[in-house]
N, C-alpha and C positions, 0 to 999 in steps of 0.2 A: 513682351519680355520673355526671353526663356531662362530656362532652369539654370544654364550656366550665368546670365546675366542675374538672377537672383544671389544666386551663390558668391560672386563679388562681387556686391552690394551689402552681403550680409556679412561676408569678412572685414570688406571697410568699414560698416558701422560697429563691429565687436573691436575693433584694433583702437576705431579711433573717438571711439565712446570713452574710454580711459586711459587714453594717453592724450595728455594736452595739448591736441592738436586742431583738434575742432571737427568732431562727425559731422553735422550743416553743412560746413564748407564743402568738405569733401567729398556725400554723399549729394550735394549741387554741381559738384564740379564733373563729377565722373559722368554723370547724365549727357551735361550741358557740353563738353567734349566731343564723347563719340555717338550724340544725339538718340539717345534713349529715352522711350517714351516715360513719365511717370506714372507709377503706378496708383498713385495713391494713399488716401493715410491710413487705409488695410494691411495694406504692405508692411507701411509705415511701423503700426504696432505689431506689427508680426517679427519685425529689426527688434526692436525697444524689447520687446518679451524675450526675444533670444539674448539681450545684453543682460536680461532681468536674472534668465537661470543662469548663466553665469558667474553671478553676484552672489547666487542664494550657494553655488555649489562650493564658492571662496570661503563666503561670511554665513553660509548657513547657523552653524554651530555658535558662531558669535550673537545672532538676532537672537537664538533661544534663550544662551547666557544672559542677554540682557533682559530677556522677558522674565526669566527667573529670579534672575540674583543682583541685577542691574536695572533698579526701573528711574535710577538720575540717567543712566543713558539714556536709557526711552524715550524721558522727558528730556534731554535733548535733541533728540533727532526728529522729534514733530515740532519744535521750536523750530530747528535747522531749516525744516522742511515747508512750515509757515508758506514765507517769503513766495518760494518758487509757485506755490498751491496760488497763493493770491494775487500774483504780477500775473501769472500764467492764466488765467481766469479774467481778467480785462485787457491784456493785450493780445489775446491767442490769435484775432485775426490780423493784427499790425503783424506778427512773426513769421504769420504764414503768407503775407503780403508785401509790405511796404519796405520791411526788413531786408525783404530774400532782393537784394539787388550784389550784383558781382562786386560795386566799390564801396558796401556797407562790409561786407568779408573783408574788402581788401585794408581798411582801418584797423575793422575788429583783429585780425590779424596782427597785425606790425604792435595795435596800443598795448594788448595786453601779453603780449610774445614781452614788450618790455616792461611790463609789470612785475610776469612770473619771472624775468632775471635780473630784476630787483629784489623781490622774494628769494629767489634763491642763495642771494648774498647776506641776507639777513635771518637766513636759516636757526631757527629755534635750537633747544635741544631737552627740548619738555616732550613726555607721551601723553596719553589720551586724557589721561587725569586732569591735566593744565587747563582744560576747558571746562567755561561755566556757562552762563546763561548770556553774557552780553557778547563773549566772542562766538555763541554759536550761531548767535543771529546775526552778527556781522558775516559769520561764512554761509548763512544760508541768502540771507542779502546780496551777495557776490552772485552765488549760484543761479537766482533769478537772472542775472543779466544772462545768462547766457541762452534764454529767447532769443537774444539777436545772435545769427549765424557770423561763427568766425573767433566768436570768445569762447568756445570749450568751456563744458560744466566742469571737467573736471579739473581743465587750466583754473581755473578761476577760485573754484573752490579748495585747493592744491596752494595756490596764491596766498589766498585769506589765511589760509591754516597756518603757512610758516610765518606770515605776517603778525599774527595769535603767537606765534613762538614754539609753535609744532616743529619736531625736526622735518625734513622732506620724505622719509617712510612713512613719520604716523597724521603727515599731513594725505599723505596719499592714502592711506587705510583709512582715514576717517571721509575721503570723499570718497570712495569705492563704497561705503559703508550707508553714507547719505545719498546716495545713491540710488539703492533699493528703492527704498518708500518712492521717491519720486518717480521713478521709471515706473513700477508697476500702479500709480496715482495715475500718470499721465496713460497710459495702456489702458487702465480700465473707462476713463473719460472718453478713449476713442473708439473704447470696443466695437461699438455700435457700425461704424466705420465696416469692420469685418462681415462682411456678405458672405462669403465661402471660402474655405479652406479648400486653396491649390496647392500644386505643387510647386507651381514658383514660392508662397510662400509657407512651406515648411521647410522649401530645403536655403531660405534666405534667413529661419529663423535657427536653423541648424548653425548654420554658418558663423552667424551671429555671437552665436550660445559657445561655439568652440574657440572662437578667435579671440571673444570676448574674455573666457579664460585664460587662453593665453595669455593675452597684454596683459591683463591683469599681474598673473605671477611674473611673467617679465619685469614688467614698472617696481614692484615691490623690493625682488633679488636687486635691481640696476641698480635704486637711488638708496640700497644698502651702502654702495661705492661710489655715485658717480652726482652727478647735479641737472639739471636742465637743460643746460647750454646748447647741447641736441634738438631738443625740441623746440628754443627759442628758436636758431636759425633755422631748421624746418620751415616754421610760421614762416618766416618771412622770405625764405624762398617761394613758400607756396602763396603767398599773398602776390608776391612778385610774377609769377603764373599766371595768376588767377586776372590779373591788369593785363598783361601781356595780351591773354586769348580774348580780356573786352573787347580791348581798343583793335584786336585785328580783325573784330567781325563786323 
């Protein structure tokens, strides 16, 4: 792989880490295309670390608030975070095997593209407050599914929130949020994974890290004004893709 094949690699996974579109999919799809080799799951968390600073350079100042002045948030977002630590932990080789087939995407795609614009119709108009202890485990239970490539962590969890009665910002803040812990949980479980630091990946973790920011305040500013409906038919064009280039190979 070289440096520019790093580099988008690492933009798709910071774009499409938090927008509900599904990084798995996409970051399977790009490869499985223009047949690039994979690299590995070094790589792998060298992506995920770049989505991680990201996160921290968004919410930085929010983790602190709640370490200080906020420790009911605390205590929700390791509740939240439960779920994915525990499914992720007995299924991790089904995810990275049995899962990863082109027409498990192509479901996961279309089922919850129509979940999130159901959620979208039924859009809350409660902030962060509104959450307790049994809707945070409902959205951290969500979040777990999205092991299987095609459901988007943050589709999903995005989903749950307005389902909770979160509007569609402070559902999207509170996954961007629940987020952290898990990414940098799952990083450091793979650490081990990382042999040497190349250049392919710094400059895949860069990428990452920038692009990552991006979507981030994009998604935030949009669903200030707008709804999903975008992102729903996305899925299901790219599910519709994604059948497409099976069946012609």
């Amino acid at each position: 792989m070289t440096i520019f094949h790093a580099i988008i690699l690492g933009a798709i996974q910071g774009l499409t880490e938090f927008l509900p579109i599904s990084s798995s999919a996409h970051l399977y799809l790009v490869p499985y295309v223009f047949g690039w080799d994979y690299q590995g799951l070094g790589f792998d968390v060298a992506l995920h670390w770049g989505t991680l600073l990201a996160v921290l350079a968004v919410f930085g100042k929010d983790y602190i608030r709640f370490l200080r002045k906020d420790r009911r948030m605390v205590w929700l977002l390791v509740l939240g975070c439960l779920p994915a630590a525990v499914i992720g932990f007995f299924f991790k080789d089904q995810a990275e095997t049995v899962f990863r087939h082109p027409l498990v995407s192509v479901v996961t795609l279309v089922g919850f593209a129509w979940l999130l614009n159901l959620a979208d119709k039924k859009t809350g108009e409660e902030n962060l407050n509104v959450l307790d202890q049994k809707k945070t485990l409902a959205i951290g239970l969500a979040q777990s599914l999205a092991l299987v490539p095609g459901v988007s962590r943050s589709g999903i969890t995005m989903t749950a929130g307005m389902f909770s009665g979160l509007t569609r910002e402070a559902a999207a803040k509170f996954s961007f949020i629940l987020s952290g812990p898990v990414i940098f949980g799952a990083g450091l479980v793979a650490l081990p994974d990382v042999t040497q630091v190349t250049g392919q990946l710094a400059a895949g973790f860069l990428a990452a890290a920038v692009s990552g920011f991006l979507a981030i305040k994009f998604l935030l500013k949009y669903l200030n004004r707008h709804g999903f409906k975008v992102f729903v038919w996305y899925r299901v064009i790219l599910a519709v893709v994604i059948l497409f280039i099976y069946l012609s190979r």
